[in-house]
Every structure is written in structure tokens, then in C-alpha cells.
N, C-alpha and C positions, 0 to 999 in steps of 0.2 A: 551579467553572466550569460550571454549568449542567448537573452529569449526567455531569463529564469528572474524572477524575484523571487526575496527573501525576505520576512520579518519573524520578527521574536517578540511574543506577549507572554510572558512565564513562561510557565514550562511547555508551551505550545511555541512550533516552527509552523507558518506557512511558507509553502513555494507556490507560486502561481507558473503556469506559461504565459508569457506576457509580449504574444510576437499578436495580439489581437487583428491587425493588418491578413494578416497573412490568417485567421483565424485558428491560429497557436499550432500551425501545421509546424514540420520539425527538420529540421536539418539534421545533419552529425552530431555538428557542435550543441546546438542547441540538447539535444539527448543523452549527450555526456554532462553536460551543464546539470540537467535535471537529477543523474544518477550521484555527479559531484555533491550535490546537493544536500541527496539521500545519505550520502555515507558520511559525509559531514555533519549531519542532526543526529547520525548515528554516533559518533563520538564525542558528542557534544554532551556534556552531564548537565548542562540546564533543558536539555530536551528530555520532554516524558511522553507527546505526544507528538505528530506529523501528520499536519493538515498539506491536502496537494487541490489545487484550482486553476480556473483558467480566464483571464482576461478577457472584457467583453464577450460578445454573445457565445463562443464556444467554448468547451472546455478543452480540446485536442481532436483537429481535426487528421491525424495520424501524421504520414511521413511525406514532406513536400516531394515535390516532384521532381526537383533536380537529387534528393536523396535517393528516390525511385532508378532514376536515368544512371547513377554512380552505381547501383548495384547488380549491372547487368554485363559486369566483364568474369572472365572464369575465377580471378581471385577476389571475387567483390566483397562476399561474405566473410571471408577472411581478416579482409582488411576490415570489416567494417566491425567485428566483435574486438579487433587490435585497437580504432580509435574509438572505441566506445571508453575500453579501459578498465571496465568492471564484468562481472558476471551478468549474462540479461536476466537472471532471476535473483538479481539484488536485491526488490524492495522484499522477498520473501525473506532475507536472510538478518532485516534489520530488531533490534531490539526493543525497537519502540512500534505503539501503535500506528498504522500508515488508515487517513480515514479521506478518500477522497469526496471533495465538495465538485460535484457534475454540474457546473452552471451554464451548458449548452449542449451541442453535437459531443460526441464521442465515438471516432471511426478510427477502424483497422490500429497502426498503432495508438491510440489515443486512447481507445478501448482495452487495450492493452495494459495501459497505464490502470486506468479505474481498477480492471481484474486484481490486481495485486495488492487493491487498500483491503484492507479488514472489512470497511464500514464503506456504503456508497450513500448517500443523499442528492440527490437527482432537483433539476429545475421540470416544474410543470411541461415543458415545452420540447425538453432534450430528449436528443434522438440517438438511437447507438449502432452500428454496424459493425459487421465484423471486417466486409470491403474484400477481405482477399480474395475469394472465388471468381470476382468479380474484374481483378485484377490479372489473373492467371497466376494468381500466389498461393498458398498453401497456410495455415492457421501459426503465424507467427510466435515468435518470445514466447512460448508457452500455451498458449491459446489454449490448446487443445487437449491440455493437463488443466487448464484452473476452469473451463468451462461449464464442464461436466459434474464435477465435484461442486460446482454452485449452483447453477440451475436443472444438471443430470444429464444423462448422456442424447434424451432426446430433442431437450430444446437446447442443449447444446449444438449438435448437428444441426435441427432447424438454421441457427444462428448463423454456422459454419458453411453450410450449404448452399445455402439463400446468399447469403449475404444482404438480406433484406433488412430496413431500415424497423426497428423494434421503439416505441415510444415509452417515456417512461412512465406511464399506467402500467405496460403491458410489461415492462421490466420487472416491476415490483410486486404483477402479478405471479410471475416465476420467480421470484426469488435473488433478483439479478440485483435491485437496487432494493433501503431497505425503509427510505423515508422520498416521498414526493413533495415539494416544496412548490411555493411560488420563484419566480429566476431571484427575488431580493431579499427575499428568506435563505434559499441553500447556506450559503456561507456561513453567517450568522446562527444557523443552525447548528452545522456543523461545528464552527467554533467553541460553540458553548457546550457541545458534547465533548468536544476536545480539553478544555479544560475543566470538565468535571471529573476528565480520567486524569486529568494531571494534579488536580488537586486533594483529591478523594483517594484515589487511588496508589496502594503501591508500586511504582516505577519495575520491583523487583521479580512481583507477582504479574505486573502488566508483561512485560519482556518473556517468562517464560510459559505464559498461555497461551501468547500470541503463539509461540514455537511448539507448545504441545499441538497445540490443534492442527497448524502445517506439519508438520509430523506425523500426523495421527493420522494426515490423509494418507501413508501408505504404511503404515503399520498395522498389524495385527491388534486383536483386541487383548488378547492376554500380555502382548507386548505394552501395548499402551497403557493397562490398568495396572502392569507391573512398574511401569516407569515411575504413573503418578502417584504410587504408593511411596516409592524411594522419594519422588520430589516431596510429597505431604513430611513424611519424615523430616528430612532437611531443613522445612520452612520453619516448625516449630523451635527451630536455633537460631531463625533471621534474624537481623536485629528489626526489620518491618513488622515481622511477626509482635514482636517483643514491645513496640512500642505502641501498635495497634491494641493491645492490651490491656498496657498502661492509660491510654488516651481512654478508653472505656471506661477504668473505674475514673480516671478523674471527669468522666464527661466531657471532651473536647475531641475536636479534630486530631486526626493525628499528624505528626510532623516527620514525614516519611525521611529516611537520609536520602541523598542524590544517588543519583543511579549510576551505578559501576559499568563504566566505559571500556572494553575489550578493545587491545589495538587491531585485532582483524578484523577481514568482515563477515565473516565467518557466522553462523547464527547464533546466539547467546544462550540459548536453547536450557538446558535443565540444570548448569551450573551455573547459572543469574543469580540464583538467592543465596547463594555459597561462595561466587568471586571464583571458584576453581574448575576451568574449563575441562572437560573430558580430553581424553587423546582419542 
């Protein structure tokens, strides 16, 4: 798929960038590939979680440089959000956890990619840049909405300004990544984080915290505590709720049902434990 691998271990999807040659730098296609990817795990009811990684020593080295060279005629941007094919704030809108595994470099779009997991786990070694300033670009896909809200608006700008190269000590010292690994540990870290939400966890409950919380970055508080009161209510008629319950008195795991697959992409947002989308 244009640069993208794919496997399935339960209820866990990886996608790697797998153009390691090129140090998983990105083309068009290759970024439509990854976002194909995304909305595909997302429809997929054996998916409960979404691990993303990258092939040998980098994890995404952003956007190669004939994608660069393509975007410099007056309808470039245009066209380039037409062959993309999705929203660029797709991975925000999926219903499953997104937990990126950092097993190298992370620049400009690459970096970009990481911002959007929930969860980051970083290699000892990996390094992250923002690149644009340095490009004569501007804080891309978002940048400059998820930067600040994760690490605050001044080591966010540092990041954005500089475009100097940040280690991942110094990431996890801000808040940026949230586990530092050896490079042969991340994955395997990662993974087995990934399928203790898939195993453990409610698919139905997972789907709409992810969405309270992105949500919640721009809502109000009385907004937000009014919401989670209506969703509290609701869950106690889940059938997750219900079996979680049962599994208690009888002592066992519980046997969550499969996760209710929406055909948009729309976010899954607070009718996930109810199956009835909002208008």
C-alpha cells in the first residue's frame, strides 16, 4: 500500500511506514495509504486498538522532497487535501485508541503523525523537529492546535520557532512523549499496552473518552461536566456496562461485545455506548 504495512494480532492493528530506504519520508500516495489505513481500522469491528510505527531507524522522516517541489504551484494545496481524500485531522476523529510506537527521527510531517496518537513511547535515540520554520513553512495539519494543548503554549512555540531538533529525554521532560524505551523495546512496549486496552478494556468506553477528551480541549467546563453526566447515565444501560458487572460477581474477565462500527468518519464521540449518533 504505497509505503504502508499492515498486520492484525487481536484486537490490535499495526501500520508501520515501511519506505525505510527513504527513511519513511512521504510521498502523496504513500499519506493517503497511511490515512486509508486509519479509516479502515476504523471500520473494522475486530479493531479495539491502533498501533502506528516506522520501519528501521526512523519513524517519519516528514514529507519527501519531490512532495515539497509538488506543492509550490498556486493550486497546490488544493489539490493536495483532494488527493489526500480524507480530512487532515482524521486520526482525531477515529474511534479507536491511536498509540504511536516512535522507533526513530520524527520531523515536520512525521511529527505530525505522532501529535495525533493519544499515547507516544519514544526510542532512547529519537529525535523530533517541527522543520517548518526552517523550511519557510508555517506549523502544518494542525500543529499548532495539538502542540500547545500537549506540552502548552511555550514549549510549544519553542518547538515551532526553533524548529530545533528536541531529544526524547527532553520530550518526556515536557510532556511530549510519555515512556522512553530502548529502540528494541518501543514496539513491544507499545504493543502490549495496546492489547491490554484491547483486552481489558471496553471498546465502547475506549471510543468515547478518546472523544470526550478531544472534545473537551475546546469546550467549556460546565459543558463538558454536563456532557459526562448524560454519557454516565447512558453507560449504565450499556450492554459493556452490564457485563462488566456480571464478570465481577462471577470473578472473570469480562467479554466485552465488538465494537459498533459507524459508516462515517465522523467521530464516534458520545453516542458510542448507545449505537445512536447525534445530528
Amino acid at each position: 500500500m504505497s509505503g504502508i504495512e499492515i498486520e492484525q494480532d487481536a484486537g490490535v492493528r499495526l501500520i508501520s511506514f515501511s519506505r525505510p530506504e527513504r527513511r519513511n519520508a512521504m510521498d502523496l500516495a504513500m499519506f493517503r495509504a497511511y490515512y486509508d489505513a486509519l479509516a479502515d481500522a476504523d471500520r473494522d469491528p475486530r479493531v479495539r486498538v491502533v498501533v502506528v510505527t516506522g520501519a528501521g531507524a526512523s519513524f517519519c522522516a516528514g514529507a519527501e522532497r519531490a512532495l515539497l517541489d509538488d506543492l509550490r504551484g498556486p493550486d497546490a494545496q488544493a489539490a493536495l487535501l483532494d488527493g489526500l481524500g480524507h480530512p487532515p485531522h482524521l486520526p482525531l476523529t477515529l474511534g479507536v485508541p491511536l498509540i504511536a510506537a516512535v522507533n526513530g527521527s520524527a520531523a515536520g510531517l512525521g511529527l505530525v503523525h505522532a501529535l495525533y496518537a493519544d499515547l507516544r513511547f519514544a526510542a532512547e535515540h529519537a529525535q523530533f523537529s517541527t522543520v517548518f520554520a526552517r523550511l519557510g513553512l508555517v506549523a502544518e495539519y494542525g500543529a499548532a492546535w495539538l502542540l500547545p494543548r500537549l506540552v502548552g503554549p511555550g514549549h510549544a512555540l519553542d518547538l515551532l520557532l526553533s524548529a530545533r531538533k528536541l531529544s526524547a529525554d527532553e520530550a518526556r521532560e515536557i510532556g511530549l512523549v510519555h515512556r522512553v524505551l530502548p529502540r528494541e523495546e518501543v514496539l513491544p512496549a507499545a504493543l502490549a499496552y495496546a492489547r491490554t486496552l484491547a483486552e481489558q478494556c471496553s471498546p465502547a468506553s475506549l471510543s468515547v473518552i478518546r472523544q470526550q477528551v478531544w472534545r473537551g480541549l475546546t469546550q467549556d467546563a460546565a459543558d463538558a461536566v454536563r456532557e459526562s453526566v448524560l454519557l454516565m447515565s447512558r453507560s449504565f444501560d450499556s450492554p459493556d456496562f452490564q457485563e462488566a458487572v456480571q464478570a465481577m460477581r462471577e470473578r472473570r474477565r469480562p467479554s466485552f461485545p465488538p465494537r459498533q462500527v459507524h459508516p462515517s468518519p465522523e467521530p464516534a464521540g458520545a453516542d458510542a455506548l448507545t449505537g445512536v449518533r447525534q445530528g
